[in-house]
Residue, then its C-alpha position, 0 to 999 in steps of 0.5 A: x441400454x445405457x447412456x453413454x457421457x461425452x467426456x471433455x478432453x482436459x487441456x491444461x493451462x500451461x500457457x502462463x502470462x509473462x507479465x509481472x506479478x501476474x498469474x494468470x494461466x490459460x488453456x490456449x495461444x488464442x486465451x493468452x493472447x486475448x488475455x493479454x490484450x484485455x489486460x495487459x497491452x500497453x496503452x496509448x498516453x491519454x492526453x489531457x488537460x487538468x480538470x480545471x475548477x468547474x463553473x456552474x454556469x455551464x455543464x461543459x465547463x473479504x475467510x475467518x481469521x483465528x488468532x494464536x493463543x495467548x500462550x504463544x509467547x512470542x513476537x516477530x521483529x521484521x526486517x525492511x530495505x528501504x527501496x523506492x517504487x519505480x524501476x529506474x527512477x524515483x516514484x513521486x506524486x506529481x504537482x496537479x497535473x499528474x503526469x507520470x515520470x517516465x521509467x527511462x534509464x538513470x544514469x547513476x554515475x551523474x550527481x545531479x540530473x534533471x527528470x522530467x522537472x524534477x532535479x535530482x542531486x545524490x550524494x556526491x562522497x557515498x555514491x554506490x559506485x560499482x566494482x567487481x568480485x576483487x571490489x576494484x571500481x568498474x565502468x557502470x555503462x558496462x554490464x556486469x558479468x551474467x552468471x549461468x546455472x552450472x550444467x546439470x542434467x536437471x537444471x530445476x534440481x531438487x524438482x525434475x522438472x518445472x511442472x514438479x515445483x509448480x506443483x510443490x508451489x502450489x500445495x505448500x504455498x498457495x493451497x497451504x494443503x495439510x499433510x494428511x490432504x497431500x497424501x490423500x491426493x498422492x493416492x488418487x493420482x496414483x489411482x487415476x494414472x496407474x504410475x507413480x504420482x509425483x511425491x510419494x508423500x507429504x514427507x517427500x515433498x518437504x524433503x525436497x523443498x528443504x534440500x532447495x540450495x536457494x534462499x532460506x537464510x537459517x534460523x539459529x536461536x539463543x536463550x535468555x535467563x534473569x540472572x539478577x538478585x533473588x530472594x533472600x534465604x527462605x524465600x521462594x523463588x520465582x518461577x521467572x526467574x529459574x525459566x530460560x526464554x529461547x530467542x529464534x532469530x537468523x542472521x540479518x547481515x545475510x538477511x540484507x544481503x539476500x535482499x540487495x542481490x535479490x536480480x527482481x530489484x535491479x533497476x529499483x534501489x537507490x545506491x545513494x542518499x538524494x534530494x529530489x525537487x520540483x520546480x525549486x521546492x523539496x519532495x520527499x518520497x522514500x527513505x533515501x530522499x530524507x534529510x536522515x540518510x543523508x544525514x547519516x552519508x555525510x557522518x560517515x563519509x567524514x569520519x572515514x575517508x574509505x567509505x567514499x564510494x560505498x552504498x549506504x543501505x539503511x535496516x528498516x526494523x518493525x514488530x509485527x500499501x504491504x511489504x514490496x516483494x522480498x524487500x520485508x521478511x522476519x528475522x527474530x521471534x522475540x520471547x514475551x516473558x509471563x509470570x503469575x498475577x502475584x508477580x506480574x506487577x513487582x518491580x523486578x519482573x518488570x525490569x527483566x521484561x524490558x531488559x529481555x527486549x533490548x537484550x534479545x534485540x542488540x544480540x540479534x542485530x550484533x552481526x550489522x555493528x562491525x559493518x555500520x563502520x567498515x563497508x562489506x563488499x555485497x553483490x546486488x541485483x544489478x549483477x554488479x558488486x559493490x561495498x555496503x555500509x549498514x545503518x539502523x534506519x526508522x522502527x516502525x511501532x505503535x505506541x506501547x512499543x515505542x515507550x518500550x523500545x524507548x525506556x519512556x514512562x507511559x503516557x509520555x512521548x517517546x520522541x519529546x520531552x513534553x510532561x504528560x498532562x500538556x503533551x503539546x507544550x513543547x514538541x520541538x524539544x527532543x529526546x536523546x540518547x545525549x540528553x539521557x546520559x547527561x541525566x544519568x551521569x548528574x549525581x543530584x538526579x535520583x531514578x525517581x526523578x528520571x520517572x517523574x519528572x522526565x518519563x525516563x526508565x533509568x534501569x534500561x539502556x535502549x538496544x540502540x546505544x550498543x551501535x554507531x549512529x544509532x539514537x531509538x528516539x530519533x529513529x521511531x517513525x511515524x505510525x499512520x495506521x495506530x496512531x491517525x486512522x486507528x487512534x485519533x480518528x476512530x478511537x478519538x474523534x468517532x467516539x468523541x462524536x457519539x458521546x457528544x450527540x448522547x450528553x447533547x440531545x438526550x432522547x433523540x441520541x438513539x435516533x440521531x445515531x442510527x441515522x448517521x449509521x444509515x446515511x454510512x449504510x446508503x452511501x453509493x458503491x464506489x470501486x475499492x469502497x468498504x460497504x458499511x451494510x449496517x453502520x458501525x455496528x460492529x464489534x471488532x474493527x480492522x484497520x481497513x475498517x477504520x479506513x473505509x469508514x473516514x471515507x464516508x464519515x464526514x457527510x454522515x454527521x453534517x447536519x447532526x452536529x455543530x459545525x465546529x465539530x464537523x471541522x475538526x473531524x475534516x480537518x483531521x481527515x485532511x491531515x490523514x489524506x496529506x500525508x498519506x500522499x507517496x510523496x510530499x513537497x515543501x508545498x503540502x508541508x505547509x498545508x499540514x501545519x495550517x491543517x494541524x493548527x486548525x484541528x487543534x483549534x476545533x477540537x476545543x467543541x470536544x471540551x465538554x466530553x473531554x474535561x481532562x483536556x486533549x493530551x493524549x498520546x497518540x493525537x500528540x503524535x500530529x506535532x511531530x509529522x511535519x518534521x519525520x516527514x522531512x527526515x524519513x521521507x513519507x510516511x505512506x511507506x514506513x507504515x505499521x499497516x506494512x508489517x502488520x500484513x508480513x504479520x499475518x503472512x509469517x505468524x497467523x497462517x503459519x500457526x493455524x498450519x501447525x499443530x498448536x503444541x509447541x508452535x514456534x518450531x513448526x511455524x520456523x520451518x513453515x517460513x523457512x520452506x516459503x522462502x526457499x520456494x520463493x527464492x527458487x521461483x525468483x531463481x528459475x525465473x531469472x534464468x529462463x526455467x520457467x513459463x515467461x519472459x525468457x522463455x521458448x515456449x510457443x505462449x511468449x512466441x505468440x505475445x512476442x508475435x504479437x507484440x513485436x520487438x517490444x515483447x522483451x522488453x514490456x514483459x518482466x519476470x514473475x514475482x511474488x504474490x499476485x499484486x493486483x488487489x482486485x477489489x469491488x473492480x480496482x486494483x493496481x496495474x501490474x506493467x511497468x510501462x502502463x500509461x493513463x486511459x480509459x477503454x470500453x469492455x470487450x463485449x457489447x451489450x447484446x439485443x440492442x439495435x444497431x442503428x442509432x435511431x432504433x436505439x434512441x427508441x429502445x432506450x426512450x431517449x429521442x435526442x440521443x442521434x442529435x446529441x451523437x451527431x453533433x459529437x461527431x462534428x467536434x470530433x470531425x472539425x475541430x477547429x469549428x468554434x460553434x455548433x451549426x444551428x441547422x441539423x443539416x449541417x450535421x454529420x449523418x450517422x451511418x454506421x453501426x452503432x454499440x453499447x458497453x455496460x462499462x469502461x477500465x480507467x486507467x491513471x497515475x495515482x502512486x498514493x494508492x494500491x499501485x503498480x512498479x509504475x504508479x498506476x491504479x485501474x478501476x471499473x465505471x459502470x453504466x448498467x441498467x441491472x447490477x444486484x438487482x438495481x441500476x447502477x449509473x456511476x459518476x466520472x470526471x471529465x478531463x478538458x482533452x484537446x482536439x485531436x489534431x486530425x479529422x476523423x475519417x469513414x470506418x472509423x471507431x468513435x469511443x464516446x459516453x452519454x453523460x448528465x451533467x452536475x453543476x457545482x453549488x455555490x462559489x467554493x466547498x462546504x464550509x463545515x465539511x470542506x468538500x465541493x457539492x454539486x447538483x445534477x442540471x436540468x432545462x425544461x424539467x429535462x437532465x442536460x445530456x452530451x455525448x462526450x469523447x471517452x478520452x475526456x473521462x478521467x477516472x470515477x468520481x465519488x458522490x454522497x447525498x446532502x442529508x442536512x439535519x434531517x432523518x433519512x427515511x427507513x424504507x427498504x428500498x433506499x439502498x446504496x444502489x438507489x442514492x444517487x437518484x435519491x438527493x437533490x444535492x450531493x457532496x463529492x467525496x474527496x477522501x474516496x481514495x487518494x487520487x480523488x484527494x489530489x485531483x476533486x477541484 
């Protein structure tokens, strides 16, 4: 007799929800819907008050990467369209109050309009105006003609159907499946549905994602030989020199193109040059809020008249916080030439290598040059045309580049003249194409001259002096990742320490430094922390590495070494988090300087591991931020931590795809095929094709019943990538129109008693029903002044009582990993088990205002139980510049409260107080365990960028 197996009935997820960047699929109506409510649902705005600086008298005040061998001799150039990060209106950070701007409709046709306090004045000759297909203006208050898909038969054509391309989508662009493995599973569905299977094999499958007519600008290629002086008669010739050096590249007009009528930017480009402020006080945020580009409208507009009107549309260039969407792809693989050790030093050599570079990259670029003058008649995503003029807008690239790309001496600065050895002397005197011509054309100045004495390779002219309005040295922008957080932080200042505690302590070195790693080790969990379980004992650093540790590196050396030391690093760190901010006004520009200055000054504690001085480079660079900030706007969005991660998306993966003999190719068809794919998904979102928004499917019928007239306009279209990097419980808010709050989980905890009594008891906190009732006074009066001294006068708890192990915050926080809107989620977590320890998380708490009505029976009271911290001393650390602050006790019992969950404002970050002693080694103080481990603890500012803004 055999036992017969109950076989589940497979119920496929095809309900997708339809909220922007969100992939999420279920099996079910009743999941998405749950799913949605959980995740999604827009919120009420909490309100609140800033936290206002606290009093201390009262408590109520990541799979393995494999590089490409070093014989692929090839180096991406990618290309960017500057956009800004919000539908409709500019994302800038707030002043202190954090209140979000609103996503409402901008009306572009106003030069100068007021947003939410902020005056926004866009340039009033190169406008953007709108116009149809002959290029005639039109009103910009009528909506553009809507151009349906041409009837077909198959309207997902080359797929028969959705389902066809989900799959094809899923197989080559997120499973990155082999060849060999998509046979493998055409056979078994064959086998396992006695039919045809979908594809009949990899070769079909790439047929019909080739023959996709959206996207996929060609690739095209050009070749490259040295046709300089050989040798003379009897001399070999290099084999160099014979090579030909193939350029793959596609055309960056249709490129740009591509992307400004790509319909998912609707809403989210500025069509001009802008100056934004607040309160009479400059912000600048994106590229278009700089001094540059409207620098380069009123150049253009003056030097021809029909121009007026046009959108200027700056080409944002990088080698090699994350490109938004489709606003980033690679348009060239430049070709690195290699020779032989007895020719990789001459001179000749040399020259042709850098020549290549500039050569490759003003033929690449040559199709942008006629309309950096006359505009181009583009449609954009608006569905609206309008004429285009291009600009070379900032490079992004790290310092062997810029001197590179610049024709400067190493070790010289690529943006000022400043010699090499006092790299700080003189910053404000810029480089130029201006002032190198002027060098070239004075007889009396030799090549020599131009190398020693002014850090100019005279023999090579930058790619950027073949196009108008194009100067390399103005352009290079700043690169936080290399040459702040890579380069003066860890290569720096971290080096610097441990060579300071080894020349200065001696025997204790090895102690001292083992205890720094173990302070990093200890630090408590923190959503979106990286967790150092072993110091900084390791190898190969990443630049998140260098990040995360800058976040806790601070409170680890305090005590260790003298307090000059600790400032410097502080105040470079200070440095690093303003100007990471996503938007900076005139106010932190102040900041910076006072900052820098400071960090100049307590560097000198550095003197005896340094005796040739600090002129380097990349710490050089400081000296120019303030000034790029206010020509290309923040840094935070021209960072080479963008290009970096298009990178490993263009370059790495694909090569570890093909078959590692003659890459290049096959990893040019693989990016060609992702974008076709993509192209096609944006295509069939936008006309209704697939699960979503705009289509009939009984899942968006549930959510639009559920969700009532709104549903049309909440839920956008699906877009690439999956958006929310749900790091350690954090991550962005993917909607549009998401507002701060904090809400409990779903689920209780179960097995606890109902009643606010028996739970009091199973928790072993007796005044736990006092604390609750008189929480529910202030919550039911609240305009009563004072607590009732008699418990009789208290509100009796009468109804069911339950727990939740934690809570999603919610907030406006634009300078981290963020949503369209600016929003930033987080999870705080209250559980007595959490990998084996208990975890109590720190939060700030917000003063809320009462609410205006009293509460009524039946009502659901959010509420939290909290141990108050009190702040120590009348201002932060001196050293570390970080608040400290020590949990409150009375009578040998912590102060507790019961507070309104809408006073929490987000989790807070704390980290021991060590001093200037050695933690002990016991293998049960962990991370998890810190936090009832001190007496005294910092609260880490630097923990994100939130954080920064908003720690008193």
């Amino acid at each position: 007799m055999t036992n017969a197996i109950h076989r589940r009935i497979h119920r496929p997820a095809r309900f997708l929800c339809p909220a922007p960047l969100c992939r999420k699929a279920c099996r079910s109506e009743r999941g998405l819907r749950d799913h949605y409510k959980h995740r999604h649902q827009a919120p009420t705005a909490l309100q609140y008050r800033p936290a206002a600086e606290p009093q201390a008298s009262s408590p109520s005040s990541a799979g393995k990467n494999t590089p490409p061998p070093s014989d692929l001799d090839i180096e991406p150039l990618n290309v960017s369209f500057g956009l800004p990060t919000t539908p409709g209106s500019p994302r800038l950070s707030p002043p202190p109050d954090l209140t979000p701007p609103t996503t409402s409709t901008v009306d572009r046709s106003l030069t100068e309009f007021e947003l939410q306090g902020r005056t926004i004045v866009h340039h009033s000759l190169l406008t953007g105006e709108p116009c149809d297909a002959d290029g005639i203006p039109v009103d910009p208050t009528v909506p553009p003609r809507v151009t349906s898909p041409t009837p077909d038969s198959n309207k997902h054509w080359p797929f028969q159907g959705a389902a066809e391309f989900e799959l094809a989508d899923f197989l080559f662009s997120q499973e990155e499946m082999s060849a060999k493995k998509i046979d493998r599973l055409m056979d078994i569905l064959s086998t396992l549905y006695d039919q045809l299977p979908p594809f009949a094999d990899h070769r079909e499958l790439y047929s019909i994602v080739d023959s996709i007519k959206q996207g996929g600008v060609p690739w095209d290629s050009f070749t490259v030989q040295y046709n300089g002086p050989r040798p003379s008669d009897g001399e070999p010739v290099p084999p160099w020199m014979e090579k030909g050096y193939e350029v793959w590249y596609r055309d960056p007009l249709k490129v740009m193109e591509e992307m400004v009528s790509n319909p998912e930017f609707n809403g989210q480009i500025d069509y001009a040059p802008k100056r934004v402020s607040w309160k009479g006080k400059r912000q600048f945020g994106d590229v278009m809020s700089g001094n540059w580009a409207w620098r380069q409208a009123d150049i253009i507009a003056e030097n021809d008249a029909n121009t007026h009107g046009a959108m200027f549309a700056p080409v944002i260039l990088g080698h090699v916080r994350r490109a938004h969407r489709g606003a980033m792809t690679v348009i060239g693989f430049l070709a690195i030439p290699k020779t032989t050790q007895e020719y990789a030093s001459k001179l000749d050599f040399r020259k042709f290598r850098r020549s290549l570079i500039h050569t490759s990259l003003e033929r690449i670029l040559a199709s942008l040059r006629r309309h950096m003058l006359e505009p181009r008649l583009t449609r954009c995503g608006d569905g609206h045309y309008r004429w285009v003029i291009y600009g070379l807008g900032p490079y992004i690239a790290d310092y062997p580049e810029q001197v590179l790309l610049a024709c400067v001496v190493q070790n010289w600065c690529a943006k000022c003249i400043s010699p090499p050895d006092d790299l700080d002397k003189s910053p404000d005197k810029l480089r130029s194409h201006i002032h190198t011509d002027v060098l070239l054309e004075d007889d009396a100045v030799s090549y020599q001259d131009l190398w020693k004495k002014y850090g100019i390779v005279g023999d090579c002219l930058p790619f950027t002096t073949a196009f108008p309005r194009a100067d390399i040295h103005e352009l290079l922008a700043p690169d936080l990742l290399h040459q702040i957080i890579k380069g003066t932080f860890k290569d720096h200042l971290v080096d610097w320490v441990e060579k300071y505690i080894v020349e200065e302590y001696k025997e204790r070195a090895p102690e001292i430094l083992a205890d720094i790693d173990w302070r990093i080790s200890v630090a408590p969990h923190f959503p979106g922390l990286r967790n150092f379980h072993e110091g900084r004992g390791f190898k190969q650093w990443t630049g998140d590495d260098s990040k995360g540790l800058m976040k806790v590196y601070l409170p680890a050396i305090a005590g260790h070494v003298p307090p000059d030391v600790v400032k410097a690093v502080a105040a470079l760190i200070e440095f690093c988090y303003l100007v990471r901010r996503s938007t900076i006004d005139e106010d932190v520009l102040k900041q910076l300087a006072k900052v820098l200055s400071d960090f100049h000054s307590y560097r000198e504690a550095f003197r005896n591991v340094r005796p040739d001085g600090f002129s380097l480079p990349r710490q050089h660079s400081l000296s120019h931020y303030i000034f790029l900030i206010t020509e290309f706007g923040a840094p935070n969005g021209i960072c080479s931590s963008i290009t970096e991660s298009l990178h490993i998306r263009a370059v790495k993966r694909p090569y570890r795809r093909s078959n590692r003999n003659n890459a290049l190719g096959q990893m040019i068809v693989t990016n060609q095929r992702l974008d076709k794919l993509k192209a096609a998904r944006t295509y069939f979102s936008a006309h209704g094709l697939l699960e979503g928004p705009n289509s009939t499917s009984g899942a968006y019928k549930a959510l639009a019943a559920l969700l009532g007239g709104e549903a049309s306009e909440r839920l956008g279209s699906d877009v690439e990538g999956k958006g929310s990097q749900e790091m350690y419980g954090a991550g962005a808010v993917l909607e549009p129109d998401a507002h701060a709050e904090v809400k409990l989980a779903r689920t209780p905890v179960r097995g606890l008693p109902h009643s606010i009594d028996a739970l009091a008891k199973r928790l072993k906190m007796p005044r736990l029903p006092l604390l609750t009732r008189r929480f529910l006074f202030r919550a039911l009066l609240p305009e009563a002044q004072t607590l009732p001294t008699a418990q009789e006068d208290l509100p009796e708890i009468v109804g069911h009582v339950r727990v939740f192990e934690s809570a999603r915050a919610v907030f406006y926080a634009p300078s981290d990993i963020s949503g369209l809107a600016g929003f930033h989620h987080e999870r705080i977590q209250c559980k007595e088990s959490w990998y084996g320890a208990p975890r109590r998380d720190c939060i700030f708490v917000a003063n809320a205002e009462s609410p205006e009505e009293p509460g009524f029976k039946g009502k659901r009271y959010e509420c939290a139980l909290v141990h108050w911290f009190s702040t120590f001393g009348e201002g932060p650390c001196e050293e570390t510049g970080l608040w400290r602050v020590t949990p409150d006790f009375a009578g040998g019992q912590p102060v507790l409260e019961v507070i309104d969950l809408d006073t929490v404002l987000r989790g807070a970050h704390l980290i021991g107080v060590s001093g200037s002693s050695c933690l002990p080694k016991d293998p049960k103080f962990t991370k998890w365990r810190s936090l009832d481990s001190f007496k005294m603890f910092y609260v880490n500012k630097y923990v994100d960028h939130h954080a920064h803004e908003i720690a008193f």
